[in-house]
C-alpha positions as CSV (number, residue, x, y, z in Angstrom):
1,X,208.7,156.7,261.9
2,X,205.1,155.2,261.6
3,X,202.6,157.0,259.6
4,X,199.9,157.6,262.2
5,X,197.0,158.5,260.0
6,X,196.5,157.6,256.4
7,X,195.9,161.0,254.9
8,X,195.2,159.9,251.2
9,X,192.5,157.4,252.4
10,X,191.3,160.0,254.9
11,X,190.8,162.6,252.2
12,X,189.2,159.8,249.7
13,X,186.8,159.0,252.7
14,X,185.7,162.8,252.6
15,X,185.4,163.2,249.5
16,X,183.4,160.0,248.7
17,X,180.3,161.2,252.0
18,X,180.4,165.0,250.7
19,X,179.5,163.6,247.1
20,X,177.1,161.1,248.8
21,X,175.4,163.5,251.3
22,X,175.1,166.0,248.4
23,X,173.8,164.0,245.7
24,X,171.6,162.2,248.1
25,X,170.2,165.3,249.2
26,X,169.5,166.7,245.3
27,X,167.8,163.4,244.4
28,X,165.5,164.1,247.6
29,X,164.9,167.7,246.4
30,X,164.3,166.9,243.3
31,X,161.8,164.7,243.9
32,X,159.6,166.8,246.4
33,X,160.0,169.2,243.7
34,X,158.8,167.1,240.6
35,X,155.6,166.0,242.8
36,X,154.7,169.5,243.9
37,X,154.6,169.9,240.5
38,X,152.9,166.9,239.4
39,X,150.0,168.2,242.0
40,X,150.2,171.7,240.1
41,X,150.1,169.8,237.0
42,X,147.4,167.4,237.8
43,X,145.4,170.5,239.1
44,X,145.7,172.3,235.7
45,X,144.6,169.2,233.9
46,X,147.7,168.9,232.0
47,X,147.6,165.3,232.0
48,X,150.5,164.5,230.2
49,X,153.0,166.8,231.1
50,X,151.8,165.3,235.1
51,X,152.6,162.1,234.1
52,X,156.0,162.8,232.9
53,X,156.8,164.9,236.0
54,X,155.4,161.9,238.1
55,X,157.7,159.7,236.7
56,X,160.9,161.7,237.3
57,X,159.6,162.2,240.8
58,X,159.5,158.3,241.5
59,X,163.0,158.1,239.5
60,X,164.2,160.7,242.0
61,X,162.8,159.1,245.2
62,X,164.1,155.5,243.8
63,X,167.9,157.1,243.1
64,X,168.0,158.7,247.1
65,X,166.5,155.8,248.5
66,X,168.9,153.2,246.8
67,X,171.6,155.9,248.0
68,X,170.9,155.5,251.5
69,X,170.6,151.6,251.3
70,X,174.0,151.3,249.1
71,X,175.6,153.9,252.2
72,X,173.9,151.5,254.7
73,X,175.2,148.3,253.1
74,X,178.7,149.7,252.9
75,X,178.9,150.5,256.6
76,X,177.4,147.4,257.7
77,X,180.1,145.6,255.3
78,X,182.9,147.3,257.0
């Protein structure tokens, strides 16, 4: 009898978008988060801490955007 649906793969599939779609999502947050802070930051005239707290926001919005563009390379490659 043929095997009409590969349930390993479909399971891997799954699992691979929910860790995508989550950790895409967390990067994203984290970076709105980090520059609302860096504004609060900025504010107070805690210069330093701000610039540290602006960097890990553009880290964060670098990671999720180079997320979606690996996630859009893979579909377009398959």
């Amino acid at each position: 009898m043929a095997t009409v649906v590969d349930t390993g793969t479909l399971l891997r599939t799954v699992a691979a978008s929910f860790v995508a779609g989550v950790g895409v999502t967390l990067l994203f947050s984290l970076a709105i988060l980090a520059a609302a802070r860096f504004a609060d930051l900025s504010r107070d005239g805690r210069r330093a801490a701000a610039v540290w707290i602006g960097v890990l926001a553009v880290v964060a919005l670098t990671a999720a955007a180079a997320g979606v563009a690996i996630g859009i390379i893979v579909i377009i490659s398959n």
